[in-house]
Backbone as CSV, one residue per row, in Angstrom:
resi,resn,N_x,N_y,N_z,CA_x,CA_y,CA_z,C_x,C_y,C_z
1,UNK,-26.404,139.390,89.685,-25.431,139.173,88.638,-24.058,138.924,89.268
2,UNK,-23.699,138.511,88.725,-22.071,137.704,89.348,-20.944,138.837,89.048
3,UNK,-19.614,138.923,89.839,-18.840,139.352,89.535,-17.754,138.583,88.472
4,UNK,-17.109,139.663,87.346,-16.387,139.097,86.529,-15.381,138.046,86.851
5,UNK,-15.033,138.101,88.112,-14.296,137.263,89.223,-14.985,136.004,89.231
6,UNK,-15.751,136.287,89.860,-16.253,134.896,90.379,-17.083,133.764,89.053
7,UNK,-17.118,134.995,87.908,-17.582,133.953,86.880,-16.448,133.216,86.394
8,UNK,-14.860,133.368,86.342,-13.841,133.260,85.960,-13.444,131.984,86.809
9,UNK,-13.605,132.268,88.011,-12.753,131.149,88.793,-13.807,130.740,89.998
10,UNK,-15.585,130.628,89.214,-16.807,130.040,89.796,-15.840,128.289,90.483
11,UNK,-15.951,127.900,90.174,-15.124,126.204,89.727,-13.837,125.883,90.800
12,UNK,-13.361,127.093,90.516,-12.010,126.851,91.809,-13.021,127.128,92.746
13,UNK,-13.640,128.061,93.221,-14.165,128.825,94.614,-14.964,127.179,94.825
14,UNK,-15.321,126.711,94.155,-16.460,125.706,94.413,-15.666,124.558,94.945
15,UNK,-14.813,124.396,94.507,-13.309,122.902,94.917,-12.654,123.581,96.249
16,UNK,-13.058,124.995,96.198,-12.532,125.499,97.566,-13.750,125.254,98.799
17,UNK,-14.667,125.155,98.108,-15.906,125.091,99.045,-15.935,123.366,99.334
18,UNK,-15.803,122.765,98.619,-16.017,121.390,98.915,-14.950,121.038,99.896
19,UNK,-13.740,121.255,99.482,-12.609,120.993,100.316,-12.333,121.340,102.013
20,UNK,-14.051,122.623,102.297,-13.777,123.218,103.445,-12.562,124.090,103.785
21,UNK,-12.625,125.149,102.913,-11.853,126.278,102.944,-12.533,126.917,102.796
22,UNK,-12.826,128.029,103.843,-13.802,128.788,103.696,-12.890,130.494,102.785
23,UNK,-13.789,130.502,101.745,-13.437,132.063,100.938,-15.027,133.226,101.363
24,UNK,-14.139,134.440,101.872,-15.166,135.326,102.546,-16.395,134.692,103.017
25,UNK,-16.345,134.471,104.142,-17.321,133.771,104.625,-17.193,134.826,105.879
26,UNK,-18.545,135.293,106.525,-17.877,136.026,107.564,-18.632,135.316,109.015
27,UNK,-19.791,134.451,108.401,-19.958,133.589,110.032,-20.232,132.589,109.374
28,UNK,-19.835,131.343,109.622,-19.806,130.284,109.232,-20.890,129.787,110.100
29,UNK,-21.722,128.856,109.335,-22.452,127.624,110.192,-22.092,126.904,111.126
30,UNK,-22.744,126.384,111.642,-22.848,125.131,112.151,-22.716,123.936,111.292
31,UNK,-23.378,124.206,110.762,-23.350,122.504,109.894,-22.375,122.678,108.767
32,UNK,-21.688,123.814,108.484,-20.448,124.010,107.363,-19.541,123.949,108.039
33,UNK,-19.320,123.985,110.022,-18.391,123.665,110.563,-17.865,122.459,110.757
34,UNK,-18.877,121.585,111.049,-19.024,120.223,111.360,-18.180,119.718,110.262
35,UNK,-18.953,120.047,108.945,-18.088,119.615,107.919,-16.827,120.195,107.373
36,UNK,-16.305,120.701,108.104,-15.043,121.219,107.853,-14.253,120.390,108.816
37,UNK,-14.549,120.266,110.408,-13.938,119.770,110.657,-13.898,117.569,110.551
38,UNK,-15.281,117.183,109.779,-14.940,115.856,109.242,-14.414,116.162,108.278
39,UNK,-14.107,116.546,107.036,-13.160,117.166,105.632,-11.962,116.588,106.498
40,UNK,-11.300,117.565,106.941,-9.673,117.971,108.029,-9.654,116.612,108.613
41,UNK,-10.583,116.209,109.667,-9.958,114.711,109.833,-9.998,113.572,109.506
42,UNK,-10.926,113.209,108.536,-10.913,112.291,107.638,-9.542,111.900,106.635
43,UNK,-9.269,113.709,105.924,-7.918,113.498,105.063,-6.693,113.242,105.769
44,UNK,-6.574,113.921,107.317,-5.478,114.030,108.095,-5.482,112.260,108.161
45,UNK,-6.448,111.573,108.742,-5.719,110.489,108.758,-5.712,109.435,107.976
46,UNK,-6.022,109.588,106.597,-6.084,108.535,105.525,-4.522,108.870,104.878
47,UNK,-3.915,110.228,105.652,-2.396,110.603,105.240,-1.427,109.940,106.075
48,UNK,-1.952,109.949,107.192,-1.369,109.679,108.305,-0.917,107.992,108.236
49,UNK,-2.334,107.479,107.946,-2.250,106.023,108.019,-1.687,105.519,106.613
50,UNK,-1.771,105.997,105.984,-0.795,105.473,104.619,0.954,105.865,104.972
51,UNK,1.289,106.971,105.365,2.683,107.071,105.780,2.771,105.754,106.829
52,UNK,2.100,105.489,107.768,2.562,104.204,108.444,2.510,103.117,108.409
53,UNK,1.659,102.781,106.762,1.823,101.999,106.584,2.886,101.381,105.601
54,UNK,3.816,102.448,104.747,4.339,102.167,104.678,5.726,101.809,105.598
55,UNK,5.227,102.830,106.434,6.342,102.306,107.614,6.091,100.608,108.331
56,UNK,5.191,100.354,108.663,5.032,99.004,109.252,5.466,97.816,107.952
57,UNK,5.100,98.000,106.830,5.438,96.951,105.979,6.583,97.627,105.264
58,UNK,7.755,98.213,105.488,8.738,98.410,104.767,9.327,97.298,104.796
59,UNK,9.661,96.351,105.430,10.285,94.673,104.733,9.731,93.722,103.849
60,UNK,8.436,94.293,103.371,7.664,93.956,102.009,7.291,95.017,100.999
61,UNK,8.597,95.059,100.013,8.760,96.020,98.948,7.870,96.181,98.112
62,UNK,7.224,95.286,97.488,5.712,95.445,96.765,4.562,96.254,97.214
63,UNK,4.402,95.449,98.374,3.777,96.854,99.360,3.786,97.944,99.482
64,UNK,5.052,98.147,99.846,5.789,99.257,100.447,5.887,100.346,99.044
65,UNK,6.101,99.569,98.067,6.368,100.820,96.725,4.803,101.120,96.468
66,UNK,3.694,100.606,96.505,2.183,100.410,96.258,1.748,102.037,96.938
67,UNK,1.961,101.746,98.271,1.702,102.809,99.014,2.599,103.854,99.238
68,UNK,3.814,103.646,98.492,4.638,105.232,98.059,3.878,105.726,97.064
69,UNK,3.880,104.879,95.845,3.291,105.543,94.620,1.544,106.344,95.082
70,UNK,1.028,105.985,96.092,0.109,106.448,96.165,0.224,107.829,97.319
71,UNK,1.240,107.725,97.806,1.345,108.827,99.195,2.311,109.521,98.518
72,UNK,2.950,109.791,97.424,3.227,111.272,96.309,2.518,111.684,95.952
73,UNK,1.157,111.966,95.416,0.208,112.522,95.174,-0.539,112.987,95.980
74,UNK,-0.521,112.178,97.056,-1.455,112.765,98.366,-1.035,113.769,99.027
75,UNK,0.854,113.771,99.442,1.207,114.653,99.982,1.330,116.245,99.314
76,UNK,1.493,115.736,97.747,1.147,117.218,97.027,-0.008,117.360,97.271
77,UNK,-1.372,117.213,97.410,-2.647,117.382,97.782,-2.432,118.414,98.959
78,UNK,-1.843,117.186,99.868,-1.826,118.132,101.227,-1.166,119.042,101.554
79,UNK,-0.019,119.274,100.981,0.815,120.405,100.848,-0.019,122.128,100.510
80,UNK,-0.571,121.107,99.063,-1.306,122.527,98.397,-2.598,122.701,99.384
81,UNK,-3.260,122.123,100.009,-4.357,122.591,101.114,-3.804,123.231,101.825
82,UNK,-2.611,122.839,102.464,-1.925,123.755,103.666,-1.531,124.785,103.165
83,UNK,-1.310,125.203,102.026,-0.327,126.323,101.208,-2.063,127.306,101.066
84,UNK,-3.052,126.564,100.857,-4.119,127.362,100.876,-4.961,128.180,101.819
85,UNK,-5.066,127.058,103.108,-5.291,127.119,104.242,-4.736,128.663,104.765
């Protein structure tokens, strides 16, 4: 039977699990490592490479606003992972 907890915030723990944040976990896998660390660098650089890209095409403003409007949302993403982390 579940704790009143975990029936409450089943859903977050689970977006925490997908995301590769491990909650009480006390030995982690192998294969939940692996995927923690493709999770971490996959997002690290789809962040990475959108900040430079707006840097490389900042003398094409269409562009350049395309991939702002999309790297405000991302960086709150990543913020709140790190704030979780």
């Amino acid at each position: 039977m579940e704790s009143l907890s975990e029936s409450r915030f089943g859903s977050v723990v689970l977006l925490f699990k997908i995301a590769g944040i491990p909650l009480k976990i006390k030995k982690m896998s192998t294969l939940y490592t692996i995927y923690m660390i493709t999770v971490i660098f996959c997002s690290s650089t789809t962040f990475v490479g959108m900040i430079a890209d707006v840097y490389v095409h900042r003398d094409n403003l269409r562009h350049a606003v395309k991939n702002i409007r999309l790297s405000i949302p991302t960086t709150n993403i990543v913020l709140v992972w790190c704030y979780c982390r």
